[in-house]
DSSP file (Angstrom, degrees, kcal/mol; ACC not computed):
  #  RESIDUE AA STRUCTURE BP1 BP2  ACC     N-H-->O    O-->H-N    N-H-->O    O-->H-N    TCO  KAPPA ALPHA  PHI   PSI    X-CA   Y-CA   Z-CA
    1    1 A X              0   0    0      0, 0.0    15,-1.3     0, 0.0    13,-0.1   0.000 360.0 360.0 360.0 111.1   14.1  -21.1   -3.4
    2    2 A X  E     -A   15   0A   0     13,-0.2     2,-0.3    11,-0.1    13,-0.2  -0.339 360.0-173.6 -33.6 122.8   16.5  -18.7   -4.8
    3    3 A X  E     -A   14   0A   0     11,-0.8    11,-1.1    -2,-0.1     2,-0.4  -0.866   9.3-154.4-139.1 144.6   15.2  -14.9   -4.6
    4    4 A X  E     +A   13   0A   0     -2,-0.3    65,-2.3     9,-0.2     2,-0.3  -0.974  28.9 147.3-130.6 132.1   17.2  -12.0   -6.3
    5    5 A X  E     -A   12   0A   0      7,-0.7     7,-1.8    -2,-0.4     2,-0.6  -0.772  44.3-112.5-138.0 153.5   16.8   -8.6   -4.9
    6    6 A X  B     -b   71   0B   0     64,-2.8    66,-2.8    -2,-0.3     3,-0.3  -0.897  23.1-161.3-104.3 113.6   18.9   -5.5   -4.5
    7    7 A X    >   -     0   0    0     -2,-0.6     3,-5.1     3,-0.2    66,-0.1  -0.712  69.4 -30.5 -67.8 125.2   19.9   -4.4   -1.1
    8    8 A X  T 3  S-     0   0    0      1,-0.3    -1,-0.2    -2,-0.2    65,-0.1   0.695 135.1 -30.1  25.0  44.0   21.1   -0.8   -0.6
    9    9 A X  T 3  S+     0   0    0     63,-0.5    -1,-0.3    -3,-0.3     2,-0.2   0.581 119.3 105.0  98.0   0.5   22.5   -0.6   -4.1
   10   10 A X  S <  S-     0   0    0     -3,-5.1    -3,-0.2     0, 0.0    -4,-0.1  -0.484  70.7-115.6-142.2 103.2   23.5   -4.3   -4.6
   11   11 A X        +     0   0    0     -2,-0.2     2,-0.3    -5,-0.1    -5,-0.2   0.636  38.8 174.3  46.5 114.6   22.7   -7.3   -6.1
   12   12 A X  E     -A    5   0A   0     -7,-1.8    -7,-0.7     2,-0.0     2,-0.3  -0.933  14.1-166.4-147.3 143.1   21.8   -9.9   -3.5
   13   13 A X  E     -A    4   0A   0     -2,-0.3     2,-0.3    -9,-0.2    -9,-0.2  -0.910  12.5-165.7-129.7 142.7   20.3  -13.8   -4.2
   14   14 A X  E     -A    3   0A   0    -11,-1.1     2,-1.9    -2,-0.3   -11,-0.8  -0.998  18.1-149.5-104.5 118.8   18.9  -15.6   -1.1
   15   15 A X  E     +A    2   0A   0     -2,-0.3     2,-0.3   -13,-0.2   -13,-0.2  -0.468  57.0 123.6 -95.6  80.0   18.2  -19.4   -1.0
   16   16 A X  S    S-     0   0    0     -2,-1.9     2,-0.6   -15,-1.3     3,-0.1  -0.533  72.2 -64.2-124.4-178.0   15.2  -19.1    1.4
   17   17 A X    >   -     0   0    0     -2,-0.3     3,-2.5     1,-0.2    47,-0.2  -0.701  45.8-139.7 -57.1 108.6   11.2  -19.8    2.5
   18   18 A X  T 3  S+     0   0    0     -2,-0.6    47,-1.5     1,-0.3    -1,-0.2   0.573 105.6  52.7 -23.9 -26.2    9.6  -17.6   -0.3
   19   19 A X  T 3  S+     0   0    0     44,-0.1     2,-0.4    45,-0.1    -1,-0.3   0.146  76.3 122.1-107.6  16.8    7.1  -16.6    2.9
   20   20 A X  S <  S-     0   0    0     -3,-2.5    44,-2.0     2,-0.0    45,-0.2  -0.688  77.9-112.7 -67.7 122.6   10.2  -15.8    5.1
   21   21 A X  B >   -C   63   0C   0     -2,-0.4     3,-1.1    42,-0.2     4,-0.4  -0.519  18.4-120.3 -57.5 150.7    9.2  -12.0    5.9
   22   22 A X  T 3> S+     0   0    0     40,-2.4     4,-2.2     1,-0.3     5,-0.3   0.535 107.9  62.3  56.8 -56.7   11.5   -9.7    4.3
   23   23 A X  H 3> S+     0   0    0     36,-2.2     4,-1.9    39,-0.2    -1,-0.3   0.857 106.3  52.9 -84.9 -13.1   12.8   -7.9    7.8
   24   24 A X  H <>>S+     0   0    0     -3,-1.1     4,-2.4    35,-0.3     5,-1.2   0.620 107.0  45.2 -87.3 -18.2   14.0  -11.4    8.7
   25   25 A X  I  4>S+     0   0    0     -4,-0.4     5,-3.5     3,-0.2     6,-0.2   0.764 110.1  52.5 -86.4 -23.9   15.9  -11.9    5.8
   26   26 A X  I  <5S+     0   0    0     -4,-2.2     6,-1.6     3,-0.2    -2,-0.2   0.913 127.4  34.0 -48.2 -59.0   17.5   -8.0    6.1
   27   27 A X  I  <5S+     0   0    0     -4,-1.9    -3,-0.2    -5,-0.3    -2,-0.2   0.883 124.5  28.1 -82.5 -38.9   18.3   -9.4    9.8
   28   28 A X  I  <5S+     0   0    0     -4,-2.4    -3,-0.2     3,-0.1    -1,-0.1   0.786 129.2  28.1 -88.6 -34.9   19.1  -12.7   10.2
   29   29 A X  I   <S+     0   0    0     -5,-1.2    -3,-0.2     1,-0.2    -4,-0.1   0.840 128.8  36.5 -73.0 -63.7   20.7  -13.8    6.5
   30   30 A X  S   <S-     0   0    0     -5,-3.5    -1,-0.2     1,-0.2    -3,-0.2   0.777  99.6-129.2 -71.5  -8.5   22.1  -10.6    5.5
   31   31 A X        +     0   0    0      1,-0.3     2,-0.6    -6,-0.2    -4,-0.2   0.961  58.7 129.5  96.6  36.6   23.3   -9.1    8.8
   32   32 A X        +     0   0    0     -6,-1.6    -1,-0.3     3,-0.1     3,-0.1  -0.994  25.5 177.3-149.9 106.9   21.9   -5.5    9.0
   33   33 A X        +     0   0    0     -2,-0.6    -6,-0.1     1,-0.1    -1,-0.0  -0.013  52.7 103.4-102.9  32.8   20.1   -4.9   12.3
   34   34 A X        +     0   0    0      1,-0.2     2,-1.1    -8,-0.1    70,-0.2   0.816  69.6  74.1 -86.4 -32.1   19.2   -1.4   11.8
   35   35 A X  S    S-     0   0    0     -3,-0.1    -1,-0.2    69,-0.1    13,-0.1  -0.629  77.6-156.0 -67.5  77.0   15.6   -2.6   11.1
   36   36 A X        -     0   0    0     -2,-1.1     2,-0.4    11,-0.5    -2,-0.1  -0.198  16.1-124.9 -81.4 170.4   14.0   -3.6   14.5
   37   37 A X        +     0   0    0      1,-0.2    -1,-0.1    11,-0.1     3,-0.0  -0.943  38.7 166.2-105.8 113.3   11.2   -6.0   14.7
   38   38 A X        -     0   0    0     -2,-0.4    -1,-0.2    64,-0.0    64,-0.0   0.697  65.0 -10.1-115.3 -87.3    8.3   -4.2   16.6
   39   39 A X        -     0   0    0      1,-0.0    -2,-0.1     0, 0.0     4,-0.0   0.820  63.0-139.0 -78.6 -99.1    4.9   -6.0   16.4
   40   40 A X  S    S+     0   0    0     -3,-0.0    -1,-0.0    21,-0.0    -3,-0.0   0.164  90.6  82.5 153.7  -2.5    5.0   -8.6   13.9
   41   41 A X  S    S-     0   0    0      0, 0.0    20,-0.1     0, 0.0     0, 0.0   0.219 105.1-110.0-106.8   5.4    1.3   -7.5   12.6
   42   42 A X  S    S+     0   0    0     15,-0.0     2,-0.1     1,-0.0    16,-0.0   0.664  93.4 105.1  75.1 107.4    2.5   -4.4   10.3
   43   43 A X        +     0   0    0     90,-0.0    88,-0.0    -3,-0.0    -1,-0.0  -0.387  68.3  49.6-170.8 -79.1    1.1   -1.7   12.7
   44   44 A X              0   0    0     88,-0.2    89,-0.2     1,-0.1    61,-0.0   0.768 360.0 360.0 -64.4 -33.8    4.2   -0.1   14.7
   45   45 A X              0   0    0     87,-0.2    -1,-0.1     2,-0.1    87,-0.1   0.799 360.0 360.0 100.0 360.0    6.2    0.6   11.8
   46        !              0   0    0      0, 0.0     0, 0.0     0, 0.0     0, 0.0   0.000 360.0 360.0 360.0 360.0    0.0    0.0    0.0
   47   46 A X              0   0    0      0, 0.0   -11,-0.5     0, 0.0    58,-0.3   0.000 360.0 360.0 360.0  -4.5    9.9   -0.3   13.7
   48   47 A X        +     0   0    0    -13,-0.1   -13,-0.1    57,-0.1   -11,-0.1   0.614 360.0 138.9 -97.6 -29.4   10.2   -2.5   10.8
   49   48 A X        +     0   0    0      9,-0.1    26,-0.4    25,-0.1     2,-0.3   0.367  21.7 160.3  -3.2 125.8    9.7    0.6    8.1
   50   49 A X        -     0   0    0      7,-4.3     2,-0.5     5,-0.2    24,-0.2  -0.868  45.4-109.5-168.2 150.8   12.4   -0.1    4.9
   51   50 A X        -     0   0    0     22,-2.3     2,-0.5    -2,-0.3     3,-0.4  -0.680  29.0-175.6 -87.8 101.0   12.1    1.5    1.3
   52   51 A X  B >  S-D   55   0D   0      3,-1.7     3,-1.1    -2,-0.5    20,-0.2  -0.934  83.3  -8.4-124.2 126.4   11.1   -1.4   -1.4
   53   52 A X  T 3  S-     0   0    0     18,-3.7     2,-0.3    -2,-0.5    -1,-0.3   0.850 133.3 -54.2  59.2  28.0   11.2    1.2   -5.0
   54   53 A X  T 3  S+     0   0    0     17,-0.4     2,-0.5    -3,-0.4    -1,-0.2  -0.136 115.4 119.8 106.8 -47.4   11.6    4.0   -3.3
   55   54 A X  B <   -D   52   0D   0     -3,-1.1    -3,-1.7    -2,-0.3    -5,-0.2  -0.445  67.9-114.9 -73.7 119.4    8.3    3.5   -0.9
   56   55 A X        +     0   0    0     -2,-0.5     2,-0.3    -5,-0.2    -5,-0.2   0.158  51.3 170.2 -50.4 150.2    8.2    3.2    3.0
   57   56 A X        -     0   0    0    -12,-0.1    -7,-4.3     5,-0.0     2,-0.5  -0.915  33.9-126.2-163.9 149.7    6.8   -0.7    3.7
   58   57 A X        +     0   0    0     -2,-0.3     3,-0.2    -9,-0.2    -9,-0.1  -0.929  26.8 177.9-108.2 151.2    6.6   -2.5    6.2
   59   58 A X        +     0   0    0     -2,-0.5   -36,-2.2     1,-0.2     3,-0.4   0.104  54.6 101.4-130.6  27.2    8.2   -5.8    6.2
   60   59 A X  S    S+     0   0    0      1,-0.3    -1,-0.2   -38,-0.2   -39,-0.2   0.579 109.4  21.0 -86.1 -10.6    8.0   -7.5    9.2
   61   60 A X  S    S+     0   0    0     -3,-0.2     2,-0.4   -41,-0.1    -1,-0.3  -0.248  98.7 109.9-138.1  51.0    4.8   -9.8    7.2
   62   61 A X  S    S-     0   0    0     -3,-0.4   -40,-2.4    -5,-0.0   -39,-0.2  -0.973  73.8-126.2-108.5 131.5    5.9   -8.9    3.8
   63   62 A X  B >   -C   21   0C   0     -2,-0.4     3,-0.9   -42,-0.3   -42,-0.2   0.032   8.2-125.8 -64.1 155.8    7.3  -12.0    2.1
   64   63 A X  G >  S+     0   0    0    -44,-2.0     3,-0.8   -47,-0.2    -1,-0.1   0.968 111.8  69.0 -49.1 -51.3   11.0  -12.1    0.5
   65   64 A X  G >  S+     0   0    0    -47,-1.5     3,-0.8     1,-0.4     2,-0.3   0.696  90.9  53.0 -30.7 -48.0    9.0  -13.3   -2.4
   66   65 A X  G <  S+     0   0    0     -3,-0.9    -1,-0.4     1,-0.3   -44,-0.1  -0.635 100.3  57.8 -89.9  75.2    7.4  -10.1   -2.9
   67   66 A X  G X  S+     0   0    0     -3,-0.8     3,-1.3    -2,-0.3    -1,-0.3  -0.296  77.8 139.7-161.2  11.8   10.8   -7.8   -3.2
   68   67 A X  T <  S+     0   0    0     -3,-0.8   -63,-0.3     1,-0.3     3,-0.1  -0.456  81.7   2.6 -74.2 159.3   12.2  -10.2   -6.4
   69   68 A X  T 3  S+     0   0    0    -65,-2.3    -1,-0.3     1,-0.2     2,-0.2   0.693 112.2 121.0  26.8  47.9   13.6   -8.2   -8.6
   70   69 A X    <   -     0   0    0     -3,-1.3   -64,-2.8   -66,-0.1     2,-0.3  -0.636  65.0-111.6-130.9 171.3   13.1   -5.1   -6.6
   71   70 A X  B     -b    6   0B   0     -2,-0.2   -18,-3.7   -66,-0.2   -17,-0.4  -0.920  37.1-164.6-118.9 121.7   15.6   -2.0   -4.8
   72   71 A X        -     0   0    0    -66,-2.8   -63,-0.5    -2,-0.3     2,-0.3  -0.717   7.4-171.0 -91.4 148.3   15.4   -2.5   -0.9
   73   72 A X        +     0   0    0     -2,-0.3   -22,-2.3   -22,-0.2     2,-0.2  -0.807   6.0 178.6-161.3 108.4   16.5    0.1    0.7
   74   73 A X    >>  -     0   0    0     -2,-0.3     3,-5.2   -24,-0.2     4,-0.8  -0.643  45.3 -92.5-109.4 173.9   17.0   -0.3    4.7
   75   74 A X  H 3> S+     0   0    0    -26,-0.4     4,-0.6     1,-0.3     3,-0.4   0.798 121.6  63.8 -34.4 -34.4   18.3    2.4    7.3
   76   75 A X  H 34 S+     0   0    0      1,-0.2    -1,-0.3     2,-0.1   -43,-0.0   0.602 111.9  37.9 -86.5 -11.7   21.8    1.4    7.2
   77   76 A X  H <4 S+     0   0    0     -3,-5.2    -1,-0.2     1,-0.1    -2,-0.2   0.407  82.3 102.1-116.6  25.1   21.8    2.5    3.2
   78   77 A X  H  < S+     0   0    0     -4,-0.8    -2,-0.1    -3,-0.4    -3,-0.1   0.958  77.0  61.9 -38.3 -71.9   19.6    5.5    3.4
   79   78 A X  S  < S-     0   0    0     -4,-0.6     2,-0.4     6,-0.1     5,-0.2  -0.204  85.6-115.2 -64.8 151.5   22.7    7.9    3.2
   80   79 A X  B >   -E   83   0E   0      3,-1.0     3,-2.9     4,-0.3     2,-0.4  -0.817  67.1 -60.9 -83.7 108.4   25.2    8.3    0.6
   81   80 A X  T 3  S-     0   0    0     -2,-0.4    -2,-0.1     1,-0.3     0, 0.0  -0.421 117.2 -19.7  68.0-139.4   28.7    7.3    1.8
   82   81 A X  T 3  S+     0   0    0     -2,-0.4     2,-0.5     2,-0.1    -1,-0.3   0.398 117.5  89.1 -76.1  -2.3   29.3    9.4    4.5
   83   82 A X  B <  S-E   80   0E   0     -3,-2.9    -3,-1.0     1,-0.1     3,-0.1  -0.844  76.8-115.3-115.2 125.8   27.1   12.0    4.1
   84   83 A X        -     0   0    0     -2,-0.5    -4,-0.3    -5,-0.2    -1,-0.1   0.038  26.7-105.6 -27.7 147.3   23.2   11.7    5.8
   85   84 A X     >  -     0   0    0     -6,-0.1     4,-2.3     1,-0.1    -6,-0.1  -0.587  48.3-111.8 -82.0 166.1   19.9   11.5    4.1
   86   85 A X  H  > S+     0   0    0      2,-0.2     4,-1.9     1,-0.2     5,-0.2   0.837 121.3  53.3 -86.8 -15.6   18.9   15.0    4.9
   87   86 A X  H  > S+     0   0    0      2,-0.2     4,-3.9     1,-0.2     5,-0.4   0.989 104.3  62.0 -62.9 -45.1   15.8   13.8    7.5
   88   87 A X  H >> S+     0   0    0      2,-0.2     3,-0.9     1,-0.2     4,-0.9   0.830 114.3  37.7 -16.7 -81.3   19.1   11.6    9.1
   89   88 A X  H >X S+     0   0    0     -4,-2.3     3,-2.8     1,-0.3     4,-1.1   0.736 112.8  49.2 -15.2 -93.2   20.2   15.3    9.5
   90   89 A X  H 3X S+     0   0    0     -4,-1.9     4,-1.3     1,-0.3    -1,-0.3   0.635 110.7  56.1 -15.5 -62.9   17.1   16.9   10.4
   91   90 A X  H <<>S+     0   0    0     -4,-3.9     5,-2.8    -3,-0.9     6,-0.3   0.546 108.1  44.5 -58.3 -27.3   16.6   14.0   13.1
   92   91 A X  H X<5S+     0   0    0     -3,-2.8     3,-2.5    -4,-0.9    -1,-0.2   0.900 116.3  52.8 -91.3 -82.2   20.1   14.7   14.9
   93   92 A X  H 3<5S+     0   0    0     -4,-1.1    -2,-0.2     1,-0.3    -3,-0.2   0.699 109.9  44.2 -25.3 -34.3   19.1   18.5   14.7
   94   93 A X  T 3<5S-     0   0    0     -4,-1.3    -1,-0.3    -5,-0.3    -2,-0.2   0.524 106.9-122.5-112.6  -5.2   15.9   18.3   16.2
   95   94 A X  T < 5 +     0   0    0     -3,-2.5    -3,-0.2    -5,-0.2    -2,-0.1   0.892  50.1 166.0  73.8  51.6   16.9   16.0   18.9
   96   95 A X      < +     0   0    0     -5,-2.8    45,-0.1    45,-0.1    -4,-0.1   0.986  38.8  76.3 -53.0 -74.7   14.2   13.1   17.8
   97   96 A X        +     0   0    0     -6,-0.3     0, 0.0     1,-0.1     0, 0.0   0.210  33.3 154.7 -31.1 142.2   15.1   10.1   19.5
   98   97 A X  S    S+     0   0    0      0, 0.0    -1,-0.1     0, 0.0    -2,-0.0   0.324  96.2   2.7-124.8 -71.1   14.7    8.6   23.4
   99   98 A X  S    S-     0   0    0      0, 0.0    -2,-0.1     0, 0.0     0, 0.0   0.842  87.0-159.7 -10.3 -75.0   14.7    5.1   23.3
  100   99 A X        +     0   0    0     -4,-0.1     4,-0.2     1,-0.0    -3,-0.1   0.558  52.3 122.8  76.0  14.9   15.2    5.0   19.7
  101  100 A X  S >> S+     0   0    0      1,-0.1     3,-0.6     2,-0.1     4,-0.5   0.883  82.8  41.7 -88.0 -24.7   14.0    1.6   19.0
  102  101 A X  H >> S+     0   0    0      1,-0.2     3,-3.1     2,-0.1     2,-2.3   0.992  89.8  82.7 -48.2 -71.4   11.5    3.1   16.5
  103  102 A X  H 3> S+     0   0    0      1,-0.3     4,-0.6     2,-0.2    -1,-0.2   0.238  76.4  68.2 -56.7   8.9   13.3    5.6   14.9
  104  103 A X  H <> S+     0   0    0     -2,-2.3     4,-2.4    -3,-0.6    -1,-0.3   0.800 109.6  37.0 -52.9 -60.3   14.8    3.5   12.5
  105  104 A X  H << S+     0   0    0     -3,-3.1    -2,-0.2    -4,-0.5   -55,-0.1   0.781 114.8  51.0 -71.1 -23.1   11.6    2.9   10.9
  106  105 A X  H  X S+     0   0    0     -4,-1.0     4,-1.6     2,-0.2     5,-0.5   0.879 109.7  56.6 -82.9 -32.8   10.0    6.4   11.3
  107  106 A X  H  X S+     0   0    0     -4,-0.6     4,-0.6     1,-0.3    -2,-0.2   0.938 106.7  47.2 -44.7 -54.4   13.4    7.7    9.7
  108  107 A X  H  X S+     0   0    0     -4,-2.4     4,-1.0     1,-0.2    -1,-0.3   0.671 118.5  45.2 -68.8 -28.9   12.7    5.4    6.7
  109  108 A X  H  > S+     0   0    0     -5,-0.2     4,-0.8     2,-0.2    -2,-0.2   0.599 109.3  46.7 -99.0   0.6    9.1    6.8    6.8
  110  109 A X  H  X S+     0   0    0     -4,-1.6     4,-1.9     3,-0.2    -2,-0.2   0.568 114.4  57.9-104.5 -19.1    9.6   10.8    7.2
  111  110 A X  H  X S+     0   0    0     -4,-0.6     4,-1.9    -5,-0.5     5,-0.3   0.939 107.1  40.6-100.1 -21.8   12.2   10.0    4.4
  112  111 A X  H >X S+     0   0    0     -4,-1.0     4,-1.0     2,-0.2     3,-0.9   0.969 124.3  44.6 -44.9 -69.7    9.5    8.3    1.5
  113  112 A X  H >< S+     0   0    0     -4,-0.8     3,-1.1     1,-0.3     4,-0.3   0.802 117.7  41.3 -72.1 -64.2    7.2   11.2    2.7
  114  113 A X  H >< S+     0   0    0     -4,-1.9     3,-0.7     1,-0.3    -1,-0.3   0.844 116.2  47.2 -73.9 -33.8   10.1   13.8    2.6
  115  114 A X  H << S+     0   0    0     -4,-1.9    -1,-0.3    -3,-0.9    -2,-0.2   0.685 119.6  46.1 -79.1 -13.7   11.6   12.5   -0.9
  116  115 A X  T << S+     0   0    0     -3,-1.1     2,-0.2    -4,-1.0    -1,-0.2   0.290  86.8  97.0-110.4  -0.4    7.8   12.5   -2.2
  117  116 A X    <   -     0   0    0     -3,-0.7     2,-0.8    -4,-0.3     4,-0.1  -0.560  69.6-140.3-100.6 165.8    6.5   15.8   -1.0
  118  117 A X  S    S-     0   0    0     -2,-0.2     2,-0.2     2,-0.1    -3,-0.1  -0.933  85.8 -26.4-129.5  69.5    6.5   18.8   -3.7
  119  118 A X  S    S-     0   0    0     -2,-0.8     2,-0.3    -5,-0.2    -2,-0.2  -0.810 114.9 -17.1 106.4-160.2    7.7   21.3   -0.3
  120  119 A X  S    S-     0   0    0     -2,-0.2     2,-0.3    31,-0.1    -2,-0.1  -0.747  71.0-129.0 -99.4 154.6    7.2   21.2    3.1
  121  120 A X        -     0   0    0     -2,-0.3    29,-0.1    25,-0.2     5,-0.1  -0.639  26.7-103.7 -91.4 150.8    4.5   18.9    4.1
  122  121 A X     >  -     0   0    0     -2,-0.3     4,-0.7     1,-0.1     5,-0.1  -0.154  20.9-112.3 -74.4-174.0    1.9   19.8    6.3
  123  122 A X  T  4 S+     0   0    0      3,-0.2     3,-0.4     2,-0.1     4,-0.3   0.899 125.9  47.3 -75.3 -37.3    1.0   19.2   10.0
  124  123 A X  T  > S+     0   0    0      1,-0.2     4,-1.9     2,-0.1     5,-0.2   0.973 118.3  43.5 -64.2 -63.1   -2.1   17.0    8.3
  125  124 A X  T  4 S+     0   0    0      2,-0.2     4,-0.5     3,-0.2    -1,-0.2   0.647 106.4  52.8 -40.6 -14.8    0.4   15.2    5.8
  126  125 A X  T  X S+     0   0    0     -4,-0.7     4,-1.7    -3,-0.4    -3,-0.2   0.751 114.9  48.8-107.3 -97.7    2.9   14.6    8.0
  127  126 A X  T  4 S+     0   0    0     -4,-0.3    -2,-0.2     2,-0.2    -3,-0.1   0.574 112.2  46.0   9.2 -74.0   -0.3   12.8   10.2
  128  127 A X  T  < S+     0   0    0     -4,-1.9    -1,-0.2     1,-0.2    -3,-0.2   0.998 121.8  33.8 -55.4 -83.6   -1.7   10.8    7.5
  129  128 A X  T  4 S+     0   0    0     -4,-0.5     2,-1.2    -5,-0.2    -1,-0.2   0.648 106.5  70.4 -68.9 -10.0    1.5    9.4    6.2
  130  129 A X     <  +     0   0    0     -4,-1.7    -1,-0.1     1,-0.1    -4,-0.0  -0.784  57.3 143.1-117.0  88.7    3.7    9.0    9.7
  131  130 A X        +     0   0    0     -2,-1.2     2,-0.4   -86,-0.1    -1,-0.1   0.277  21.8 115.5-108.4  36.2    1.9    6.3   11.3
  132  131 A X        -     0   0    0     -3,-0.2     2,-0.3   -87,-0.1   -88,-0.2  -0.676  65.4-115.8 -91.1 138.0    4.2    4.6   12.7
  133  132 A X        -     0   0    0     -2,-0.4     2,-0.5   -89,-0.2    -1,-0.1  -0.539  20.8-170.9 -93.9 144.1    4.2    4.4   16.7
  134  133 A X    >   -     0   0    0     -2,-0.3     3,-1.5   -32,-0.1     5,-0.2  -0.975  10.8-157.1-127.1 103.4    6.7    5.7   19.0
  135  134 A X  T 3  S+     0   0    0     -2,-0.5    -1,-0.1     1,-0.3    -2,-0.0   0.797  98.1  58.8 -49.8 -31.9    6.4    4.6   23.0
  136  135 A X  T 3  S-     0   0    0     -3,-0.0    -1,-0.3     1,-0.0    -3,-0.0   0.012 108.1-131.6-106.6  15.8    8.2    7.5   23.9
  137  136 A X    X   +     0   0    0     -3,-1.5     3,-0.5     1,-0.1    -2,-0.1   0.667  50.9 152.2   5.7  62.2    5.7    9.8   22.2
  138  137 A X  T >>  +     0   0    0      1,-0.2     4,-1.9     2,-0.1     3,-1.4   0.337  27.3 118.4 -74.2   9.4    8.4   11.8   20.3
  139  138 A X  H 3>  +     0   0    0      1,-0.3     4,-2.0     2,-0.2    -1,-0.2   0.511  63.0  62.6 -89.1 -10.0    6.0   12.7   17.5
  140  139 A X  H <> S+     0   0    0     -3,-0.5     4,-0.9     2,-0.2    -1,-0.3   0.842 112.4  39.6 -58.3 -38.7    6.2   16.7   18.1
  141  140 A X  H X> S+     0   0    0     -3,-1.4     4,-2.4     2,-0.2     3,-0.9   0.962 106.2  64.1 -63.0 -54.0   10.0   16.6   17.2
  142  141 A X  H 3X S+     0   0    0     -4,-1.9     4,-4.3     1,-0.3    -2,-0.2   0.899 109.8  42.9 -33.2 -58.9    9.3   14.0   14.5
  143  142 A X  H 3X S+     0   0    0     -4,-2.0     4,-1.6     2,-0.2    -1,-0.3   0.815 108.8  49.7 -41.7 -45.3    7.4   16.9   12.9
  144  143 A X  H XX S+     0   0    0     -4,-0.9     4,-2.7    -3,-0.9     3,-1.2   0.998 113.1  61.5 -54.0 -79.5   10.0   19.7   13.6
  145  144 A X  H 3X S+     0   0    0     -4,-2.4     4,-2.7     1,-0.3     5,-0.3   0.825 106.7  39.3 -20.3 -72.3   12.3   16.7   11.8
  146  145 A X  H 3X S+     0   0    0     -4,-4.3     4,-1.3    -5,-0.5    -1,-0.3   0.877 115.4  45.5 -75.6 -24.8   10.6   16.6    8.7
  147  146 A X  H XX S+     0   0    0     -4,-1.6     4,-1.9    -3,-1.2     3,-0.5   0.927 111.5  58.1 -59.1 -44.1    9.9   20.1    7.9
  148  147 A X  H >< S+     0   0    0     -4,-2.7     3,-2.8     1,-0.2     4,-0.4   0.974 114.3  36.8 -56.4 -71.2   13.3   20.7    8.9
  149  148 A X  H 3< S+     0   0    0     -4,-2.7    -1,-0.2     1,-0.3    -2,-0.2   0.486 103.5  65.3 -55.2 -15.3   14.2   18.4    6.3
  150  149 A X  H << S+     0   0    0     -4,-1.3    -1,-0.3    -3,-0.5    -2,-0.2   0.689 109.5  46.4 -91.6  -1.3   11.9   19.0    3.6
  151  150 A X    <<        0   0    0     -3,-2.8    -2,-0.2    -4,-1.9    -1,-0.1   0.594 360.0 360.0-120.5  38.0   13.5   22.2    3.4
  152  151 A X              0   0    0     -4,-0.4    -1,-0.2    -5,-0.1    -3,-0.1   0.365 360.0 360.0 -92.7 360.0   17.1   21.6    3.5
């Protein structure tokens, strides 16, 4: 079944399973592996990608549901050359260890940064960042997104 979406700012049709999740069609058809595959239950969060603006996870959300919707995965977060500013933030604050997360927490500290009215608080930044990190990086992650809501 043909599916029409936009990917990072373009026009995309897929002829696929209508219940093929969404992060498998980002990875395997279209070629963008910025999006890792964590759990496979929507939990971890390594999967995190911006469908209308809003962090999702899409490792169980079908192709199906994104027709005639704006995807938006790590690899078009930024403009050009230039970083989204949490990108920034995230480099500044020295997030990462691993890093197999932080694709997906990136994509969620920016919904939550692009959506706050300020800096968020240490409870907001809680509540909305649940995405898990092995490497338990989540003090920087904070640093990150204040840093970035006020850039």
């Amino acid at each position: 079944m043909a599916i029409t979406f936009t990917l990072n700012g373009a026009e995309k049709t897929v002829d696929v399973d209508p219940a093929m999740p969404l992060l498998w069609v980002v990875r395997d058809v279209e070629g963008l592996t910025g999006s890792k595959f964590g759990c496979g239950i929507a939990q971890c969060g390594a999967c995190t990608m911006h469908i209308d603006g809003a962090a999702q996870r899409t490792c169980v959300l079908p192709i199906s549901a994104v027709a005639g919707k704006s995807v938006t995965t790590i690899e078009g977060l930024g403009q050009g050359d230039a970083l989204h500013r949490v990108q920034q933030a995230w480099i500044e604050e020295d997030v990462p260890q691993c890093g197999y997360c932080q694709s997906g927490m990136i994509m969620a500290a920016a919904a939550l940064v692009d959506a706050s009215d300020g800096v968020p608080s240490d409870e907001d930044i809680a509540e909305k960042m649940d995405n898990i990190c092995r490497c338990g990086t989540y003090t920087r992650v904070r640093a990150a997104i204040k840093r970035a809501a006020q850039a």
